[in-house]
N, C-alpha and C positions, 0 to 999 in steps of 0.2 A: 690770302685767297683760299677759300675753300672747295674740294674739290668733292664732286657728288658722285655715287654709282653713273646717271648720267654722263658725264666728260668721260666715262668710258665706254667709245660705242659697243664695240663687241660686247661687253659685259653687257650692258642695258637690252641688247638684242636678244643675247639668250635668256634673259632673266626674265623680257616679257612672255616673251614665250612660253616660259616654265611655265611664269604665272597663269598665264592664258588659258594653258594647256589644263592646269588643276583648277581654274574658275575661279582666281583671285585678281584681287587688282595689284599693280606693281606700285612700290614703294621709292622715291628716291630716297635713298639715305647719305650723310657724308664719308666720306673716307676716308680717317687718318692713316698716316703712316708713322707707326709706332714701336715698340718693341712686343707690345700685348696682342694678342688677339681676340677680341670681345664685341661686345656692342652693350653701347650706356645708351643714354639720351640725346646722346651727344651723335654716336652712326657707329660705324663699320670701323674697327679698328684693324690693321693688316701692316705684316712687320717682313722682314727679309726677303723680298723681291728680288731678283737675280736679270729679269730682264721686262719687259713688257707682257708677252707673254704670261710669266708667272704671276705677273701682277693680275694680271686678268683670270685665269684659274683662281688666282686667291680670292679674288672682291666677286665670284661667284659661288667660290668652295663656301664662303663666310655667311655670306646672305642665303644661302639655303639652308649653311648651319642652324642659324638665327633666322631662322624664317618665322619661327613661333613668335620672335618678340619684334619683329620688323614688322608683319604682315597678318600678325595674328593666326599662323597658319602655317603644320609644318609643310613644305611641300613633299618631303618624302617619308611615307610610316615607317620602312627598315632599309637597313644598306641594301638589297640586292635594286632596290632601283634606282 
């Protein structure tokens, strides 16, 4: 089974939003859970989860890392936002 940003609602919730917010379209990508943290062709790769929660901070911390290669688009120019 593969699992998608999607099957996580919270994530998918704020992530439209982001998107919305800076006038892109949102992307599903999949989500491995791994020891890596990247994105191939493949999706979201996301490693050491401690609970639900983290899990969801990560599959959003990741996809806006990777926003450039998810979405073509970074959503944020520098940390302070």
């Amino acid at each position: 089974m593969i699992l998608k940003v999607s099957d996580f609602c919270l994530a998918e919730a704020i992530l439209k939003t982001l998107c919305r917010a800076k006038g892109c379209t949102f992307v599903d990508v999949p989500v491995f859970f791994k020891d890596e943290e990247n994105i191939t062709e493949e999706g979201i790769f996301v490693s050491g989860s401690k609970n639900v929660g983290h899990t969801i901070y990560k599959i959003v911390s990741q996809y806006v890392k990777l926003s450039s290669k998810i979405i073509n688009k970074e959503l944020f120019i520098n940390r302070e936002e």
